[in-house]
N, CA and C atoms as an extended XYZ file, in Angstrom:
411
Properties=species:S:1:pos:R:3:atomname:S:1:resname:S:1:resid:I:1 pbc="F F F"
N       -27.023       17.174      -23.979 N   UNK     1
C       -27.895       17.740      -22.979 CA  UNK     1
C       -27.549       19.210      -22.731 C   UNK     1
N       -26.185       19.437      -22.671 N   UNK     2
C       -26.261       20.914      -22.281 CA  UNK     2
C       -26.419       21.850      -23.739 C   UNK     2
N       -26.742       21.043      -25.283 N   UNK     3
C       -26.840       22.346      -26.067 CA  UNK     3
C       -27.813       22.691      -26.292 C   UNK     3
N       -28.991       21.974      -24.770 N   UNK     4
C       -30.641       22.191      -25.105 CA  UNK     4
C       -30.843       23.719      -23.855 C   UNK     4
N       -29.493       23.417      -23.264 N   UNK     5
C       -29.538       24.728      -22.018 CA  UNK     5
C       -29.032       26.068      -22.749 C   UNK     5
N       -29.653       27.017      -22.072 N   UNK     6
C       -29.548       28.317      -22.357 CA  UNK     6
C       -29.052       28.864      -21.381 C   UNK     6
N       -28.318       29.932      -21.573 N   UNK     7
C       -27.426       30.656      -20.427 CA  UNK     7
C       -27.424       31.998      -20.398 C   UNK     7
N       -27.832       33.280      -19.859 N   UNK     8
C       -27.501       34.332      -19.770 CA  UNK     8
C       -26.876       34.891      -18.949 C   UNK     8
N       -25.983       36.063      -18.903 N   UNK     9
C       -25.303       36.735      -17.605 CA  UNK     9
C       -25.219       38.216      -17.602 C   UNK     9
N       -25.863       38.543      -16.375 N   UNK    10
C       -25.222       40.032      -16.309 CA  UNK    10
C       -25.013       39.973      -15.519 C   UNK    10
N       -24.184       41.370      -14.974 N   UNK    11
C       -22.838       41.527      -13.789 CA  UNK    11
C       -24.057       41.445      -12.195 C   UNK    11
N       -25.528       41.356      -12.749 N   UNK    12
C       -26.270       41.851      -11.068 CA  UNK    12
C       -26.817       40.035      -11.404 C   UNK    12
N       -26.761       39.673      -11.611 N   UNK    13
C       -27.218       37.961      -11.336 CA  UNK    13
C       -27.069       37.159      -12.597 C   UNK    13
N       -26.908       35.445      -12.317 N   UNK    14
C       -26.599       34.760      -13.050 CA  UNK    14
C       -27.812       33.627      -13.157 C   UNK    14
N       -28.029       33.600      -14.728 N   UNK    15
C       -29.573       32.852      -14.458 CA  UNK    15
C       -29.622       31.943      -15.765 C   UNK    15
N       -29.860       30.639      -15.104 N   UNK    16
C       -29.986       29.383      -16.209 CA  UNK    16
C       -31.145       29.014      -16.462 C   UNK    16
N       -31.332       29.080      -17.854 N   UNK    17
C       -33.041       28.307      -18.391 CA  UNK    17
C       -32.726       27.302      -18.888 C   UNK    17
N       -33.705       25.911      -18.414 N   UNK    18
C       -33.445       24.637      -18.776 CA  UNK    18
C       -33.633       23.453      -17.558 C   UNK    18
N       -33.646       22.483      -17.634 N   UNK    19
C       -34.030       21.458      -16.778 CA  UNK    19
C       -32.360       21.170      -15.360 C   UNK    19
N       -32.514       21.386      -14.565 N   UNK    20
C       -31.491       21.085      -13.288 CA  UNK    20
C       -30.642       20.433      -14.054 C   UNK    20
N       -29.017       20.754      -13.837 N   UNK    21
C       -28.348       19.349      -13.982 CA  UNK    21
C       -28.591       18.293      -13.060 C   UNK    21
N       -27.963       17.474      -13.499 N   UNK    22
C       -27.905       16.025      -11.727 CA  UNK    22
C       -26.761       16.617      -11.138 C   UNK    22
N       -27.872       15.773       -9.978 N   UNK    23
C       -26.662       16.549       -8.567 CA  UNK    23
C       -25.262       15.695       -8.839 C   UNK    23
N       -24.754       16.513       -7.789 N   UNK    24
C       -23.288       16.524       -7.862 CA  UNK    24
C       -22.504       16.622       -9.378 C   UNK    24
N       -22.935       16.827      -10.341 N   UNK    25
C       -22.451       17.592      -11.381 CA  UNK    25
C       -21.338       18.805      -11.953 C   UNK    25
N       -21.993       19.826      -10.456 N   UNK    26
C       -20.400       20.518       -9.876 CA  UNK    26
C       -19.880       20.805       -9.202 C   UNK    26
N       -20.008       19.110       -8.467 N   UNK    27
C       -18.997       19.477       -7.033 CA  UNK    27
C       -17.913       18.447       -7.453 C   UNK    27
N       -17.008       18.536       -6.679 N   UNK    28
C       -15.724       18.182       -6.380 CA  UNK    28
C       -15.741       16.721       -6.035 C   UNK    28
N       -15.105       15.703       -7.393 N   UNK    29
C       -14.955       14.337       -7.283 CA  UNK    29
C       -14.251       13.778       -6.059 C   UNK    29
N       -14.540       13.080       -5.513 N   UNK    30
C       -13.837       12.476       -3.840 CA  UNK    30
C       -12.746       12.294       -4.369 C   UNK    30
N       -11.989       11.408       -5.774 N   UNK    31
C       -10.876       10.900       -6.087 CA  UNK    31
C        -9.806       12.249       -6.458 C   UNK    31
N       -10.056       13.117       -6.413 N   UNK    32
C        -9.505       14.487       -6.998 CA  UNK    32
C        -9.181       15.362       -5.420 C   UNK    32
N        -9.439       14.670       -4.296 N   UNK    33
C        -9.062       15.359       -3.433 CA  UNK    33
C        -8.049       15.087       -2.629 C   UNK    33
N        -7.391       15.323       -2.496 N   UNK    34
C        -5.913       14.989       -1.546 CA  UNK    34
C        -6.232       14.304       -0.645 C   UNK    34
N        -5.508       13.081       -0.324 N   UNK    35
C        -5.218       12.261        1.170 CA  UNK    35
C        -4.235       11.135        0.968 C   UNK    35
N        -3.402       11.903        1.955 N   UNK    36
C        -2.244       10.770        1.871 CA  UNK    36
C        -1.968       10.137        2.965 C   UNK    36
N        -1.396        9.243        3.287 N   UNK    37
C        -1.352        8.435        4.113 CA  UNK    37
C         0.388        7.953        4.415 C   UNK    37
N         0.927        9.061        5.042 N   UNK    38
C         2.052        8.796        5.196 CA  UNK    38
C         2.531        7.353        6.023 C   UNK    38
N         2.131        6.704        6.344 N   UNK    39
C         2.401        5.232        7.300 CA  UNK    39
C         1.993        4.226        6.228 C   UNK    39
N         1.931        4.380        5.373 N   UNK    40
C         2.481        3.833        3.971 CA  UNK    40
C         2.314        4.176        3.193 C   UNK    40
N         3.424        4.212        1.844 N   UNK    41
C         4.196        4.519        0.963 CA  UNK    41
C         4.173        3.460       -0.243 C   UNK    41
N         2.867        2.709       -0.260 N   UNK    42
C         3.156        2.047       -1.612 CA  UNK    42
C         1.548        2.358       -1.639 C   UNK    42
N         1.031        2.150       -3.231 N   UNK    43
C        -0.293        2.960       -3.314 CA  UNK    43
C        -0.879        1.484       -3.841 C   UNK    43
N        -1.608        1.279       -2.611 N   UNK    44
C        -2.352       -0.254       -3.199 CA  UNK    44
C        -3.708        0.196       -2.653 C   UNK    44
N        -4.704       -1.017       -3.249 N   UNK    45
C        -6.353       -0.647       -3.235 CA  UNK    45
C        -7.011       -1.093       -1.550 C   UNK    45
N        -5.781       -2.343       -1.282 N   UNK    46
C        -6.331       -2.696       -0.083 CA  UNK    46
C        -6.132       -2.260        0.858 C   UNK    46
N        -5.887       -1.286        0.962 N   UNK    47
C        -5.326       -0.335        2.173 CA  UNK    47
C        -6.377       -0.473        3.375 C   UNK    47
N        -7.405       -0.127        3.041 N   UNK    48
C        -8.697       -0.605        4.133 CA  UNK    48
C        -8.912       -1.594        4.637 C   UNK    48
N        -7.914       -2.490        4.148 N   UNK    49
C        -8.270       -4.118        4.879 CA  UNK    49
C        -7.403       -4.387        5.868 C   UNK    49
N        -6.584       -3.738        6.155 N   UNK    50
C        -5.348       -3.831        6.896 CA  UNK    50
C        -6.130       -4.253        8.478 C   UNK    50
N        -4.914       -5.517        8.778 N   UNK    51
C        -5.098       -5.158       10.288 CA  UNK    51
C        -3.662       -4.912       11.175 C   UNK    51
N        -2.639       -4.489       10.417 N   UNK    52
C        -1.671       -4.262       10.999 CA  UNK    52
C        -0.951       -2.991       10.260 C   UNK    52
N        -0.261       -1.994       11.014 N   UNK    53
C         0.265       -0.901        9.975 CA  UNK    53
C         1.556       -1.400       10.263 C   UNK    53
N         2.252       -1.464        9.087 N   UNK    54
C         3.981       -1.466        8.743 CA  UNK    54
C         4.492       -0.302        9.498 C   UNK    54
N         6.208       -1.310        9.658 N   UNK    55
C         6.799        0.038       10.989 CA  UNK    55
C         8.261       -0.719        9.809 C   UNK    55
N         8.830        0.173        9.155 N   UNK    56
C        10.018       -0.124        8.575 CA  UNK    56
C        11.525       -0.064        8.970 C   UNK    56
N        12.214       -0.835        9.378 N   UNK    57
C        13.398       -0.669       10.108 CA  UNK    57
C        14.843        0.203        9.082 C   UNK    57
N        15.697        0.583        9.295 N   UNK    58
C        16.347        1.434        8.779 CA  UNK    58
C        17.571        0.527        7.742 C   UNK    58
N        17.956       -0.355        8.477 N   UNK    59
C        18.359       -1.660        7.788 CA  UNK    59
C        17.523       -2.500        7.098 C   UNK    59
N        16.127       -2.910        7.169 N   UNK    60
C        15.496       -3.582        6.007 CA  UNK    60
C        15.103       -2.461        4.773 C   UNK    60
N        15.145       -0.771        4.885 N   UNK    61
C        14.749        0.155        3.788 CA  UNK    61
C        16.433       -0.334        3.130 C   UNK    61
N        17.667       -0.142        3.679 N   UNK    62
C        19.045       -0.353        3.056 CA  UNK    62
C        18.633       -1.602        2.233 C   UNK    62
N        18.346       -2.280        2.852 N   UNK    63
C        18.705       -4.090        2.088 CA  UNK    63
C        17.925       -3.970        1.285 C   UNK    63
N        16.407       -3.770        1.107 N   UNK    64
C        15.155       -3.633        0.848 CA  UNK    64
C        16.067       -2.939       -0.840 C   UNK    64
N        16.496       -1.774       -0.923 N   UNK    65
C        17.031       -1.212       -1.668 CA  UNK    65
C        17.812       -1.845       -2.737 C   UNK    65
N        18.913       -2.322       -1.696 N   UNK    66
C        20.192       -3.081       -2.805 CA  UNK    66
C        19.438       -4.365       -3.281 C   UNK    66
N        18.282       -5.182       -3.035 N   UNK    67
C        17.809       -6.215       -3.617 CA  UNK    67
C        17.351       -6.165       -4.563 C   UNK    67
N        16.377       -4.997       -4.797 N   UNK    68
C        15.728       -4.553       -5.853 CA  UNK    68
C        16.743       -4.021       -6.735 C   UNK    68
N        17.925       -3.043       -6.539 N   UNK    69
C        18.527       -2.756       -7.474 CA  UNK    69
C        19.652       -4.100       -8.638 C   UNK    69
N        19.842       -5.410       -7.560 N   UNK    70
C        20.911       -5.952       -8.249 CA  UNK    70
C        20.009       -6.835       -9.248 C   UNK    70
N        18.408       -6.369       -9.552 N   UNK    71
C        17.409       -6.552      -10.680 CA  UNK    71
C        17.226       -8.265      -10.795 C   UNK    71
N        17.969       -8.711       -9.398 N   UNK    72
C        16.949      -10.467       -9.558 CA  UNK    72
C        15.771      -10.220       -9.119 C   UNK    72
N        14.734       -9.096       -8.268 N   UNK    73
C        13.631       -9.336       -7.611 CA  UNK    73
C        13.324       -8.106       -7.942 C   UNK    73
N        11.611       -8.449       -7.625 N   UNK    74
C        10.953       -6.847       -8.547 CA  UNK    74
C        10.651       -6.336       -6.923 C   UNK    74
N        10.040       -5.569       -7.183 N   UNK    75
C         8.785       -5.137       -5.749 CA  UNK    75
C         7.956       -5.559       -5.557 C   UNK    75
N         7.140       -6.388       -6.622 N   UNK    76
C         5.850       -7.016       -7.123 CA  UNK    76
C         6.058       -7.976       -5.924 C   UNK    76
N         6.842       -9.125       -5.997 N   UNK    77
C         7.384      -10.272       -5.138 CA  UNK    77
C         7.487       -9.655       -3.913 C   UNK    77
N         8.024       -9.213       -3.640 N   UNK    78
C         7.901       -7.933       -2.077 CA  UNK    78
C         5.927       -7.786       -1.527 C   UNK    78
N         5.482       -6.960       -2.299 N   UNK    79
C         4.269       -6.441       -2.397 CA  UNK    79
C         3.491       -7.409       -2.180 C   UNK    79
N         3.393       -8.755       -2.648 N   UNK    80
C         2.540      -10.175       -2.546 CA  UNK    80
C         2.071      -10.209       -1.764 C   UNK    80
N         3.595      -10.613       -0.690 N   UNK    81
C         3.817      -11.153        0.798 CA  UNK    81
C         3.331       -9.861        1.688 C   UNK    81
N         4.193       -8.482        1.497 N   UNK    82
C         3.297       -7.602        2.663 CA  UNK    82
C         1.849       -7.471        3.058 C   UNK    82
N         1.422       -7.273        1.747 N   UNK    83
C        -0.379       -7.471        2.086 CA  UNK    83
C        -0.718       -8.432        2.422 C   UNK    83
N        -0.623       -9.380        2.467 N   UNK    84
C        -0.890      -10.807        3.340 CA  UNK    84
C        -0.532      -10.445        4.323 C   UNK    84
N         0.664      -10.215        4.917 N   UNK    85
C         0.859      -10.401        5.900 CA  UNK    85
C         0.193       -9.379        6.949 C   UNK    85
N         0.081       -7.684        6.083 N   UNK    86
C        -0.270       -6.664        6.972 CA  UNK    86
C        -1.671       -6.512        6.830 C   UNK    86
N        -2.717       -7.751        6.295 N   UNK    87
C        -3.817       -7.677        6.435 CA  UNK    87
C        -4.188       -9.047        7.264 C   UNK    87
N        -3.416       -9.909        7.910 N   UNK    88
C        -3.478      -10.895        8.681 CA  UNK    88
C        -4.169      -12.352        8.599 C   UNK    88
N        -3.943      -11.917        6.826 N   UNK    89
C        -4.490      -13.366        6.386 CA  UNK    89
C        -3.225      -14.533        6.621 C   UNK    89
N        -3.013      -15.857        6.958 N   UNK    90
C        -2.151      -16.643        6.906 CA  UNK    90
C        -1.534      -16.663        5.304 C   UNK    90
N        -0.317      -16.860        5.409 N   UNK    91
C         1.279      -16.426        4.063 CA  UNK    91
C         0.649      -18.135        4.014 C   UNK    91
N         1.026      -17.500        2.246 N   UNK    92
C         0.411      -18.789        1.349 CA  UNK    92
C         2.076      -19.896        2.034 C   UNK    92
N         1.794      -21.087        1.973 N   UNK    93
C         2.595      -22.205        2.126 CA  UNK    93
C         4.377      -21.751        1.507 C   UNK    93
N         4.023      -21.637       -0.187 N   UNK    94
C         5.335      -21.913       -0.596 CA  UNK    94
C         5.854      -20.543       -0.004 C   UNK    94
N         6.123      -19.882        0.717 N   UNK    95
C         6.763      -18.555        1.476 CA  UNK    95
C         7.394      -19.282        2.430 C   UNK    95
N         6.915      -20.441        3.097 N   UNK    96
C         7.552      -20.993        4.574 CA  UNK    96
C         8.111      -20.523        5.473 C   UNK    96
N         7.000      -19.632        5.687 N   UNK    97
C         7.152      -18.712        6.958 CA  UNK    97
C         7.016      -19.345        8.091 C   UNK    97
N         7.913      -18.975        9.168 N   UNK    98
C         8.436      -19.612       10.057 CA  UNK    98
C         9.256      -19.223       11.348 C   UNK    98
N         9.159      -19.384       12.435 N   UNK    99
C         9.761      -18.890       13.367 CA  UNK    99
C        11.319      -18.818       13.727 C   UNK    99
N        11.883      -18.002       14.438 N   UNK   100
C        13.287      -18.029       13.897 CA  UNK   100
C        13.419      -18.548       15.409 C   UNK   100
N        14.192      -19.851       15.837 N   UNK   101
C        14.277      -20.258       16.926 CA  UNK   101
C        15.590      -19.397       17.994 C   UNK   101
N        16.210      -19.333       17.309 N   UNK   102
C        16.972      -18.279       18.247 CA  UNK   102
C        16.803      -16.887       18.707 C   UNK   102
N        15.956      -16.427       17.836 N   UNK   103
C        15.251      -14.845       18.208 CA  UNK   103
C        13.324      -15.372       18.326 C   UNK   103
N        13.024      -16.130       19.379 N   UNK   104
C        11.526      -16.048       19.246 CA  UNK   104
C        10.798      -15.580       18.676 C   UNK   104
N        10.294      -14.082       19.092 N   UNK   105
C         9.215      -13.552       18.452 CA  UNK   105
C         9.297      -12.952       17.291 C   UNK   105
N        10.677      -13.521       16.400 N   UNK   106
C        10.650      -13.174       15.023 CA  UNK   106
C        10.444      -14.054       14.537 C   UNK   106
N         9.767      -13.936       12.758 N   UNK   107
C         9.512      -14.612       11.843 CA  UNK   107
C        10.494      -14.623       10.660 C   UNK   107
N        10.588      -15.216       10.144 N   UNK   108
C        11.043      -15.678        8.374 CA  UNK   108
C        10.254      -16.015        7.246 C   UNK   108
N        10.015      -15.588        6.083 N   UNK   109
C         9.546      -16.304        5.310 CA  UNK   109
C        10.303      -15.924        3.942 C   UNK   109
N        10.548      -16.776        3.080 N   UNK   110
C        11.310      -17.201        1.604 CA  UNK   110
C        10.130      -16.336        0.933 C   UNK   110
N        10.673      -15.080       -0.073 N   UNK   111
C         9.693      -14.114       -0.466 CA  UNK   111
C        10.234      -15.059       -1.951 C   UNK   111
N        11.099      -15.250       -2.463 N   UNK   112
C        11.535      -15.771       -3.790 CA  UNK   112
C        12.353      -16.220       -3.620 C   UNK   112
N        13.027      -17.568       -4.203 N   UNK   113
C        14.006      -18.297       -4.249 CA  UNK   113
C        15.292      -18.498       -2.689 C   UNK   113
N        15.992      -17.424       -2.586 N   UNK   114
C        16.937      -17.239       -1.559 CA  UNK   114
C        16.557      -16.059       -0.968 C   UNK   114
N        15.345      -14.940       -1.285 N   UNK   115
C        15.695      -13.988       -0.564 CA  UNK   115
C        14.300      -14.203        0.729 C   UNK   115
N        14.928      -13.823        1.990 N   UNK   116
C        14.054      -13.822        3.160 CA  UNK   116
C        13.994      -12.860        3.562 C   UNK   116
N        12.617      -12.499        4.458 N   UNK   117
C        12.385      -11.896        4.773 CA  UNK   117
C        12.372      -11.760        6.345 C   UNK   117
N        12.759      -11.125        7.143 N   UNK   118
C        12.924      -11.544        8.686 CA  UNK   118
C        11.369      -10.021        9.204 C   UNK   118
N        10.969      -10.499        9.979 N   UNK   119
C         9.777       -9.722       10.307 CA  UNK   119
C         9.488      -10.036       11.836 C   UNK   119
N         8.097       -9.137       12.716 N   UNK   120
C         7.982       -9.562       13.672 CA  UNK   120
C         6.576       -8.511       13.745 C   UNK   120
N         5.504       -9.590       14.532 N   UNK   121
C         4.474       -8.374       14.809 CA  UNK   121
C         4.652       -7.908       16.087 C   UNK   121
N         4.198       -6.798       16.533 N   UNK   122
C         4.261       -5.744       17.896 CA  UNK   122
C         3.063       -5.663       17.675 C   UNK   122
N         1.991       -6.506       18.169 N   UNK   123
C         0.951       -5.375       18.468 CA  UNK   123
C        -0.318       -5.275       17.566 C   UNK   123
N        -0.254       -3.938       17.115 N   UNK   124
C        -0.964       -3.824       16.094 CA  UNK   124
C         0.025       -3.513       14.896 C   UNK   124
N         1.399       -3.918       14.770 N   UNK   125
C         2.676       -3.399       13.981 CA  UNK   125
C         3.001       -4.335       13.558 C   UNK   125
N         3.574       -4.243       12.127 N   UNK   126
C         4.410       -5.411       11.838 CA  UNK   126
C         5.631       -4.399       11.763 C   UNK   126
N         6.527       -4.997       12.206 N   UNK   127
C         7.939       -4.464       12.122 CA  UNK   127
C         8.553       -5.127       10.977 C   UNK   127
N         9.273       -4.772        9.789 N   UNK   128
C         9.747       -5.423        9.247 CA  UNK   128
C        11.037       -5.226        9.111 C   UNK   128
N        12.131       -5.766        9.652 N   UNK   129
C        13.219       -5.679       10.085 CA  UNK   129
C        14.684       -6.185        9.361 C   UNK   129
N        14.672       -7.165        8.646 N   UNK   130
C        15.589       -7.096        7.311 CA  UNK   130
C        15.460       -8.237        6.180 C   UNK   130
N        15.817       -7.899        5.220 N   UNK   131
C        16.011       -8.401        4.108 CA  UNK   131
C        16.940       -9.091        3.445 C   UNK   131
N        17.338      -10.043        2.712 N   UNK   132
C        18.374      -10.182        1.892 CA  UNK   132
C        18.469      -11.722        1.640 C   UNK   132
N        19.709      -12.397        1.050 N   UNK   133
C        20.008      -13.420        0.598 CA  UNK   133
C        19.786      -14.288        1.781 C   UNK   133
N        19.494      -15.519        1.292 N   UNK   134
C        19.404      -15.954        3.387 CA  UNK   134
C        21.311      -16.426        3.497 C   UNK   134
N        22.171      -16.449        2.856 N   UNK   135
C        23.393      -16.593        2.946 CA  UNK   135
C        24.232      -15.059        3.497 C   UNK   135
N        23.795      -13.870        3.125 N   UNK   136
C        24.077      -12.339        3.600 CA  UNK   136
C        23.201      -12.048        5.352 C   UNK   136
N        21.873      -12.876        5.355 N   UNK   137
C        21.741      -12.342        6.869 CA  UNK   137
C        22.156      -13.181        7.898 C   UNK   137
């Protein structure tokens, strides 16, 4: 299409012979424009579905860390469970999420094998508050 367009230029105006391009042709793709979203830090599609924003505690980023590094658990297994949880659909069964009877308004749920997850919502927040072996917390 464009080797049916003709183009001329001089320095007092710029003038195209040939049929319009389609619009938006040369403007600026939405995906090419910056926006970040610092109140989370992992780049997933469902971001818009959310009904709770993550509030990360300073001790579950530590634990959060050394779990992933001693390479039994990916992030993937991590990642499952947050979007469930921070979009407020009910955590599939085998997670057995669950209330922690000595701290009430916290939760538990088994993200893989031994490692748990201890959490709590505030609100419109999920706090997620620590991580690890359930034998280490």
């Amino acid at each position: 299409m464009l080797s049916r367009l003709s183009y001329s230029y001089s320095p007092q105006n710029i003038e195209l012979k040939g049929p319009a391009p389609p619009p938006g042709l040369f403007s600026v793709p939405r995906s090419s424009q910056k926006s970040y979203n610092k109140s989370y830090h992992h780049s997933r599609g469902s971001q818009l579905m959310r009904k709770y924003q993550p509030k990360y505690q300073s001790r579950f980023k530590k634990h959060y860390q050394n779990m992933i590094r001693a390479n039994r658990y990916t992030e993937a297994d991590f990642k499952t469970v947050e979007e469930q949880i921070l979009s407020g659909q009910p955590v599939a069964e085998k997670y057995d999420d669950h209330v922690i009877k000595s701290r009430k308004p916290q939760r538990a749920l088994f993200i893989k094998g031994s490692w748990l997850l201890i959490y709590e919502i505030v609100g419109k927040t999920v706090r997620f508050l620590d991580t690890g072996r359930h034998g280490e917390i």
